[in-house]
N, C-alpha and C positions, 0 to 999 in steps of 0.2 A: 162610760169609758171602761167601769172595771168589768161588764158584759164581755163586752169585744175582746178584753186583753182574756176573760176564760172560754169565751167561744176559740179564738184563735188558738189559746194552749189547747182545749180540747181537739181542734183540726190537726195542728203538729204531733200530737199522741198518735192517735189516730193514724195518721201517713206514717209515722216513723216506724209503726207496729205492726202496721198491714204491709210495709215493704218489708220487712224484717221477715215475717211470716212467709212471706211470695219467695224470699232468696234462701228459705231453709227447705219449703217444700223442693224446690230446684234443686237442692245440697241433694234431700233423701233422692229425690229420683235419680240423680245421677248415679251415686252411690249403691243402688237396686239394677242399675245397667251390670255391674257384676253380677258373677256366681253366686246363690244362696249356700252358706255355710252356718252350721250350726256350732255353737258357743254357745247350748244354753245347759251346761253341765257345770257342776260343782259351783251351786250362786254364791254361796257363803264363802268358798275362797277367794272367788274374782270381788266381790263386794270388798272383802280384807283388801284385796291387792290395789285395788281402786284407791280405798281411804288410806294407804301407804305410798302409794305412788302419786298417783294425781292429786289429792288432797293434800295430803301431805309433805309434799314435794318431796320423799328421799332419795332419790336420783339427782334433783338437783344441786344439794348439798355437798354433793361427794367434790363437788368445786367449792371449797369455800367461799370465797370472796365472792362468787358473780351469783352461788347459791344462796347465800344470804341477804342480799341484795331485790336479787326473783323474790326469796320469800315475802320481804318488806312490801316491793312495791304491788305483788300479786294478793297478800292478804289486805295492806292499804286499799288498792284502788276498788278491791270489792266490798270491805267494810264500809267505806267511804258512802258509797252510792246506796246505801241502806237507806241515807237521806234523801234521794231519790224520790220515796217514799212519801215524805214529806212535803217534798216541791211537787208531787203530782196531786197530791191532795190540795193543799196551798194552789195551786192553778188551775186547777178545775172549779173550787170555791171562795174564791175569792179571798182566803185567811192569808194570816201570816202566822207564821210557826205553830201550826195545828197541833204540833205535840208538846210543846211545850208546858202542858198540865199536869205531867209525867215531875216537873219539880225539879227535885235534886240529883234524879235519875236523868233527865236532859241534858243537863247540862253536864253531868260525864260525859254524855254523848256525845254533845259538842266540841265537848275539851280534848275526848279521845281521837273524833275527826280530824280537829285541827293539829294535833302531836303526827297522826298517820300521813294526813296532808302533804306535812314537813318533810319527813321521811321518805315518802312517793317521790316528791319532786328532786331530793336530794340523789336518790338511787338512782332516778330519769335521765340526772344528768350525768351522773357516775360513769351510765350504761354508754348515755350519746358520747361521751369523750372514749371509751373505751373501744367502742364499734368505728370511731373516725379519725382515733389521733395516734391510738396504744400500736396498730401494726400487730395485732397481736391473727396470726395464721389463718385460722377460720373464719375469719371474718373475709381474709384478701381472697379468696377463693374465685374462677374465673364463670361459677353460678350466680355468683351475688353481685354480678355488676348490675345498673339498668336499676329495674322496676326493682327486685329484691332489697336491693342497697335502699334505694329511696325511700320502700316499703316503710322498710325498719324501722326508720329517722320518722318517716311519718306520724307513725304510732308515740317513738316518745318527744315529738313535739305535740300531739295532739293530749298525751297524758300532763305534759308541763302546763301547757296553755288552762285545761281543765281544773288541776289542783290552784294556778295563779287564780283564778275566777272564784274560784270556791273561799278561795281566803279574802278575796278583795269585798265578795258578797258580805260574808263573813264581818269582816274591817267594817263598811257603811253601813251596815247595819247595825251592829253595834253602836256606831258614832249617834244615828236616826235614835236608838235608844234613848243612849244617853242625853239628847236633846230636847225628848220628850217629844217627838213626834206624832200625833194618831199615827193609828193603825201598825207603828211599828213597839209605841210604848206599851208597855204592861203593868197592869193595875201592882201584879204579883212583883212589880222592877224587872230585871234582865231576864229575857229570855234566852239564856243561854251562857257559857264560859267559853270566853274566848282567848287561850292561856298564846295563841301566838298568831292573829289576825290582830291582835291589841296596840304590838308592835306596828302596826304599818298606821294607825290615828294620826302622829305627826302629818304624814300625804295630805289626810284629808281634813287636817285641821282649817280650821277659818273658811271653809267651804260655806256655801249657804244651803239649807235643808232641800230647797227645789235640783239644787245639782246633785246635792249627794243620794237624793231619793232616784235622779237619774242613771247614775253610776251602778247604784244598787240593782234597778232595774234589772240594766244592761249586763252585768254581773251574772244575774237570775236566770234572765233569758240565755244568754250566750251558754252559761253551765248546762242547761236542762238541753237546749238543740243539740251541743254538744254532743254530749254524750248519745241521743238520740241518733247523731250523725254517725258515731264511733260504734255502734250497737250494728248500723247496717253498712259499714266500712268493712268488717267483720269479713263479710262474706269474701270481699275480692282480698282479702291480707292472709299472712301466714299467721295472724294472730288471732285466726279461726280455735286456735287451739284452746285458746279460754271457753270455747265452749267444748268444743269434741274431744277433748283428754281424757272425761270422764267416760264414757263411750267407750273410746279406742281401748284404756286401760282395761276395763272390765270386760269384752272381747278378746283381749289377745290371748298368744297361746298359754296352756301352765303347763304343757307336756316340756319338758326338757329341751333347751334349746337349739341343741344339736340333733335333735331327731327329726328328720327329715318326713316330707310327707309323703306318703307312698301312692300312687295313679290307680284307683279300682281298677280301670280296665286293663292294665298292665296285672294288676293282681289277678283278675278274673283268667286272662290269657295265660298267665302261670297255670293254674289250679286245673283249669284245660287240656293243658297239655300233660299235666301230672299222673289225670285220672285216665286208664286201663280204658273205662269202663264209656266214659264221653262221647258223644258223637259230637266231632269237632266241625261240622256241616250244619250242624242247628244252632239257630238264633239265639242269643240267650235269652231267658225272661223276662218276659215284657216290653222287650224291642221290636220294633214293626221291622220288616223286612225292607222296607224300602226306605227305612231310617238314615242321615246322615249319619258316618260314622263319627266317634267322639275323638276331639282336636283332642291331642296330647302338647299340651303347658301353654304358654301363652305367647301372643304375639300382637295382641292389642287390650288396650282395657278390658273390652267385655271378655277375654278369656281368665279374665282376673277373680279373685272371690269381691263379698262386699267389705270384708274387713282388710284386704289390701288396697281397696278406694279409698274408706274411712282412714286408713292410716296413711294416704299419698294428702287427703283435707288435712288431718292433723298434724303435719310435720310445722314444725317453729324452725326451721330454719338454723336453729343455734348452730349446726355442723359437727355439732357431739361424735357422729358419729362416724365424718371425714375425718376429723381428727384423732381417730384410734384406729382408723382401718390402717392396716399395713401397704396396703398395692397401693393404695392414695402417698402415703410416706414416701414410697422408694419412687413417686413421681410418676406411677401409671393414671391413665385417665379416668379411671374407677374412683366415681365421688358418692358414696351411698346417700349422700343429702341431695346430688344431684338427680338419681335415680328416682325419688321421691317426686321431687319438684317437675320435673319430664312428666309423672306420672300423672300427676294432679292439675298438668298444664295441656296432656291429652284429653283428658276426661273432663275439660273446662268446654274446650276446641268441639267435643262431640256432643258437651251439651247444650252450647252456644248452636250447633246446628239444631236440635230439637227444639228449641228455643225461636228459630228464627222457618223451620219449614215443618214442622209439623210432628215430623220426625226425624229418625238418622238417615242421613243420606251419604254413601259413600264419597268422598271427598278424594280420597286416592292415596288416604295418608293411613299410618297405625304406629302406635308406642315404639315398635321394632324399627330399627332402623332410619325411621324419620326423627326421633327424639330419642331415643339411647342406642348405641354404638354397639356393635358385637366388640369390639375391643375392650369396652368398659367392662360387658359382662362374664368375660373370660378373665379377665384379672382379677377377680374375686377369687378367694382362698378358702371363703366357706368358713372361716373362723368365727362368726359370730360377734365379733369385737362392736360390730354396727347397734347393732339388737341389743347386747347389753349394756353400750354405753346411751342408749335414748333416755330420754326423763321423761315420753308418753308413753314407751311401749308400742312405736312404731318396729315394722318388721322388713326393713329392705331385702333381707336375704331372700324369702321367701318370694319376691317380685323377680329378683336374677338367677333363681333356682329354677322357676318355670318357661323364665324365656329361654334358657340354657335348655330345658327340657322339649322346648318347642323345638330351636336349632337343632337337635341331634335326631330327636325320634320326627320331628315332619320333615325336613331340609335336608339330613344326613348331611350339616353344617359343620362340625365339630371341627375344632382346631388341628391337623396333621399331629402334631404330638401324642392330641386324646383319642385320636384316630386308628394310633400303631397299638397305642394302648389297649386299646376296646379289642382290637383286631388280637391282638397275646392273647388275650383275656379267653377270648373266643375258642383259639386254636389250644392253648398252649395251658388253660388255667391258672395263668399269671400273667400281670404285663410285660415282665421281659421274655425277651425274645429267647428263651432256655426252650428246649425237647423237654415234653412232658417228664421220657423217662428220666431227666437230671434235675429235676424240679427239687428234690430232696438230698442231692449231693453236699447240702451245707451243713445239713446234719452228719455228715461223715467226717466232717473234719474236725465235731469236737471231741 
């Protein structure tokens, strides 16, 4: 019996590992459908900014209460599964508590699990009442109904269910202990401190050892699939971000937030027309003659870089940064979490197509206008407000800068307003509509 119950864990490892792996390689390829951009300058200060930001979660805090909270149950639930460790040794070989020869040092271990435990499930449910009862703005958003809404809850019912299992393991176990059980008793006494699973004994008192060694089981197993399930759930959740934060973080820009990126080939066509000396008839270097010309900004994913995919995976969803944008406030349809979400939900769509023919096959759809709105992207103010208030170091601006850069320079889309404006600009060396020569009449008046 005890074969089969470690062949079987060794098969569930196995599949949970190898689907995990299949759904990450699918993550990098989609994420390579974008433009290569280089991010590999200055590693010691994106390293710093990583272990300040994503590690360290400093952006999250800047909220206290729902900051403090993230901290608990994100350092919790990954301390937590250190024991992981344990149970996959433990299930592979038949032992029980293989670390437990560690001593005095275990049993902090255990002690400090079960303190974390408490704390996880307590923030879990903090969080579930505050996303479904508080009304609190960002959450009511007209993005988050459906699939996002239920996402969320998913996640912290599947975190609740997982800490209850842990303790209850925890709990009969202990009990099995103290009964003097094989295989769970130790020559050395308790393997382990259990300062708040001890609590829940009363449940399982008067039990007889064949049910509670069942319970225990079921406890064992259900934790370990668990999580096993939660590892490749990952991929279809917004709470990808436990893994790509580190990534995105260390990627993004460190040039100044407001500095916009400038188009080479708009720069080249500058430089061109500047120089005397040019023949504005020749090709530039090392473009073939019969070369497609180069699309200016974007109008579907692939005219995206790969660090604005990685950062459409890693959005969390929290609305951080609906909730500081200004045109989102005054009630325009500009949601920069929703810009995100559109992005990550195209670039899902196109790789579900490679996925299911071979490769991409035009469908008839793209980012522009089948999933973000030219309305959205004109009520952007350019403030930045987005950008600074994420806790990954997500970059919405930089996704509504390029589509805005697609509309103008491919479409000659631009909004009548930005239209008279461009047009001064052109005639007049100003946007209003002044005669060059009264351009400087407002110096005369002082």
């Amino acid at each position: 019996m005890q074969i089969i119950a470690q062949v079987l864990f060794l098969v569930a490892l196995v599949a949970g590992i190898g689907f995990f792996i299949r759904n990450i390689r699918r993550l990098i390829r989609n994420i390579k459908l974008g433009k290569e951009v280089d991010r590999s300058d200055n590693k010691g200060e994106r390293f710093a900014k990583m272990a300040r930001i994503a590690f360290g979660q400093s952006k999250m805090v800047r909220k206290p209460i729902s900051g403090f909270l993230h901290v608990i149950v994100y350092v919790g639930f990954v301390i937590i599964n250190i024991e992981v460790l344990e149970i996959i040794i433990d299930g592979l070989f038949g032992t029980h508590r293989v670390l437990s020869f560690m001593g005095g040092f275990y049993n902090i271990l255990i002690a400090s699990f079960e303190i974390l435990a408490l704390l996880v499930l307590i923030g879990v449910i903090v969080f579930w009442i505050r996303r479904n009862f508080l009304n609190i703005y960002r959450f009511l958003s007209r993005e988050l109904k459906g699939w996002p809404k239920n996402d969320a809850n998913y996640i912290l019912y599947f975190e609740m269910v997982l800490m209850v299992l842990f303790l209850v393991m925890n709990a009969t176990d202990y009990q099995l202990q103290l009964n003097g059980v094989p295989h769970y008793a130790s020559e050395a006494g308790i393997t382990g401190a259990f300062p708040i699973s001890q609590f829940l004994l009363p449940i399982f008192e008067g039990m007889s050892n064949a049910t509670l060694i069942i319970i225990e089981r079921a406890a064992w197993w259900l934790h370990i699939l668990g999580i096993l399930f939660f590892l490749n759930y990952l991929y279809y959740s917004k709470h990808l971000h436990i893994l790509l934060a580190f990534p995105n973080v260390y990627f993004s820009k460190l040039r100044p937030q407001g500095e916009m990126d400038s188009l080479q080939a708009v720069t080249d066509e500058v430089k061109l027309m500047m120089d005397p000396d040019a023949d504005p008839f020749a090709a530039p270097a090392g473009d073939e003659e019969d070369a497609e010309p180069e699309k200016f900004g974007a109008s579907d994913v692939f005219d995206l870089n790969q660090v604005q995919l990685l950062n459409s995976y890693t959005c969390t969803e929290c609305g951080r940064c609906t909730a500081e944008c200004p045109a989102n406030q005054t009630g325009k349809k500009l949601s920069p979490r929703k810009i995100m979400m559109d992005t990550r939900d195209r670039l899902e769509e196109v790789g579900e197509i490679i996925n299911t023919k071979g490769k991409y096959e035009d469908n008839g759809k793209q980012l522009l206008d089948d999933f973000i709105l030219r309305e959205e992207l004109w009520a952007c103010t350019s403030c930045n407000a987005c950008v600074e208030a994420c806790p990954v170091g997500i970059d919405p601006l930089s996704i509504i800068l390029d589509m805005r850069r697609y509309l103008v320079m491919e479409e000659s889309a631009a909004p009548n307003e930005l239209a008279i404006a461009m047009t001064n600009i052109e005639n007049n060396g100003a946007p209003w509509p002044y005669n060059q020569q009264d351009r400087l009449n407002w110096a005369k008046e002082n």
